[in-house]
C-alpha positions, 0 to 999 in steps of 0.5 A: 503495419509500421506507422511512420511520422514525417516532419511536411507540411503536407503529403506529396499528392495531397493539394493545396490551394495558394491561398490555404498554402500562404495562411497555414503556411504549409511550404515553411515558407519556401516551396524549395521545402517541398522536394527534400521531404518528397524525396524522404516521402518517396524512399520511405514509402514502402510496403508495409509502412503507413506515412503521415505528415505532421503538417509541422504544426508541433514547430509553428506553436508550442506542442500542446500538452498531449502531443507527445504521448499522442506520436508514442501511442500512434507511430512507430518513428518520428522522421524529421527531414530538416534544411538550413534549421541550424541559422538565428531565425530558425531557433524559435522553430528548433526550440518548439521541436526540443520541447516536443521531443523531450517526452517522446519516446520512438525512435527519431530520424533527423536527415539533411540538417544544416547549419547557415551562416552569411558570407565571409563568416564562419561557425563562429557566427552561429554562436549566439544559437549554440544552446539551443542546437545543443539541446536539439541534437542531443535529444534526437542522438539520445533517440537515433545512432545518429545524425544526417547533416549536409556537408562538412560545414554543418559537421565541423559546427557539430563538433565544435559543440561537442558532438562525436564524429561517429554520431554525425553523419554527411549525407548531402540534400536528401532532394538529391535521392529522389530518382536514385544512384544511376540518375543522369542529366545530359545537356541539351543544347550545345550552346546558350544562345539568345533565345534559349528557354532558361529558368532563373532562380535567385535569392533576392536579398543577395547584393547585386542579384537584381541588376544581374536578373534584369540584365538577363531578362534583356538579354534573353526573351525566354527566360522565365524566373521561378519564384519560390519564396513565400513573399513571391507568391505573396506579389503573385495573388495579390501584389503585394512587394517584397518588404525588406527588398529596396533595389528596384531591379529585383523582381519583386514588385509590380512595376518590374519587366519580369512581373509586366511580362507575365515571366514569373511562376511559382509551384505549390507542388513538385510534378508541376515544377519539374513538368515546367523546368523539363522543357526549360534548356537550362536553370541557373541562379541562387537557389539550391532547391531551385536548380535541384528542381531543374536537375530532377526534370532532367535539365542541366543547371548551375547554382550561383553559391553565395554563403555556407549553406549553398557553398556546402550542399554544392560541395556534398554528395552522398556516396549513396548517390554518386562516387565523387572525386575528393578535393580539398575546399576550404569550409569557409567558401572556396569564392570568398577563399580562392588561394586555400592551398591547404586545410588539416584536421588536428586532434587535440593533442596532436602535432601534424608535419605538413610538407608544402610548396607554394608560389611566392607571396602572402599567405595566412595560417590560421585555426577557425575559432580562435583569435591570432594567425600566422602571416606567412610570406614565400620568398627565396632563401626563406625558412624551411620549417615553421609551427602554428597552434590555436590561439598563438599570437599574431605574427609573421614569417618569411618561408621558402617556396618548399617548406615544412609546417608544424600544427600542434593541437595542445 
């Protein structure tokens, strides 16, 4: 019997009341938690293999002298299903994991793993947790082949750091996995109308999601909001509103219509979730795992990206799941970046020739990361070739609608 360790705070069929649920923390917070490590739960569970859940007690506090040689004596693997863990706030959580994996020795699994940063920023925002992401990684490739990260956002920052390409692996939310490759969601109404049964999810710290939420509730009566944060299910026990929440048109406190109306859950367990959203039209809003959830009882949703993270899971399936169609989206956020007409990948040492035709106007070529950028304006009669490398001081030049760039890599 292979004994398999997996990072949840807790197993798919065992219940928790809400009380135990916001006192132990068991969801880390979010209840969008528990469907990526139900999935992981699902696909591992196999015969032959025992799974247990680490409660994620060794990340709340420090491991305890022990913990270590206790997971090499019991198990065979270390399973460790992550989310957006590369962000600020998360760090202390990473850097208890760190301490507890130097000394372990099985084999260790990291899937779905992501970088954050907030919108209209890049990796270079997430510079102040480097040493603490480098420390991590490094210790879960010393124990695996490689790493499962969610998108091309989250890959990029990794080598940034300096971690090889070969050791980083695109893999999408594992939440996606659950029902398999041949999973398919059909709509099932022909228009939205008034009265269609919605489902709304929405991170209530995004500028404007409050007047947008309110206005949907006006406008249809059956529209039902799907909390899934710890503070929503805080407001639910106990009244008690969201502290670092001032705009009075996110529901988030007792006086909101939602709240008065009795149009507001939360699910401490996936079955009953996707139970729920089943007979729900649609779901829509902020929330990845939020219209994921919907997407898994068979319900169409859209999700509303509204920074890196949401930006990259929108844009990152695994081929395990799905064959999609490649386009090119620039990294930063096709919403903020519309205009992105072309993104390259230049190693070092490398010069690349690329042949573009743009309409007239403005454009900027720049390389992440570094300072200075070349402003280009399409006009007639303008040149036909031009070059550009990191760090080159900030300039401008006037180019034909077809014409020829140079990236050099030095």
């Amino acid at each position: 019997m292979t004994r398999l360790l997996i990072r949840s705070g807790k197993d798919p069929f065992t219940p928790v009341v809400a009380e135990s649920t916001l006192t132990q923390d068991v969801f880390n917070s979010n209840s969008g938690n528990y469907l990526f490590q139900h999935s992981v739960w699902k696909a591992l569970s196999i015969d032959g293999a025992e799974l247990v859940s680490n409660g994620t007690l060794s990340e709340r506090v420090p491991p305890a002298p022990g913990d270590a040689r206790r997971i090499n004596e019991e198990f065979d693997h270390f399973v460790v299903p992550l989310a957006n863990a590369f962000r600020p706030d998360f760090a202390p959580r990473l850097d208890r994991l760190s301490e507890l994996l130097k000394n372990v020795s099985i084999p260790v699994t990291v899937t779905g793993i992501g970088a954050q940063a907030a919108h209209g920023q890049g990796i270079e925002s997430l510079a102040p947790i480097a040493g603490t992401v480098k420390k991590f990684v490094g210790l879960v490739l010393d124990r695996s082949a490689s790493i499962g990260v969610r998108g091309e956002f989250t890959k990029s920052y990794l080598l940034s750091l300096g971690f090889p390409e070969a050791s980083i692996d695109i893999i999408g939310c594992p939440s996606l996995f659950l029902h398999g490759r041949d999973f398919t969601v059909e709509k099932k109404v022909d228009a939205i109308t008034a009265d269609s049964r919605l489902a709304l999810n929405l991170t209530p710290e995004v500028p404007g999601i409050g007047a947008f939420a309110t206005a949907q509730a006006e406008r249809h009566p059956n529209l039902t909001y799907i909390g899934q944060d710890a503070h929503d299910l805080r407001l639910l026990l106990w009244g008690t509103p969201f502290p670092q929440v001032s705009d009075p048109l996110v529901p988030v406190h007792l006086h909101h219509p939602l709240y008065q109306q009795d149009r507001i859950r939360l699910f401490l367990d996936t079955w009953p979730w996707y139970d729920f959203l089943a007979s729900h039209d649609f779901a829509y809003g902020t929330r990845f795992h939020g219209n994921v959830a919907a997407l898994l009882a068979g319900t169409p949703a859209l999700l509303l990206a509204h920074d890196s993270r949401t930006l990259e899971l929108a844009f990152t399936t695994s081929a395990q799941i799905r064959a999609v169609r490649p386009v090119t989206y620039c990294i930063g956020g096709p919403t903020r970046m519309p205009h992105i007409a072309m993104q390259q990948r230049v190693a070092a040492g490398e010069t690349k020739q690329v042949p573009l035709a743009l309409a007239p106007g403005p454009y900027r070529l720049r390389c992440p990361s570094f300072p200075g950028s070349l402003n280009l304006l399409v006009v007639e009669g303008g040149a036909a070739e031009v070059s550009h490398e990191p760090g080159a001081s900030e300039s401008s030049v006037e180019v034909a609608p077809s014409f020829q760039v140079a990236l050099h890599n030095p």
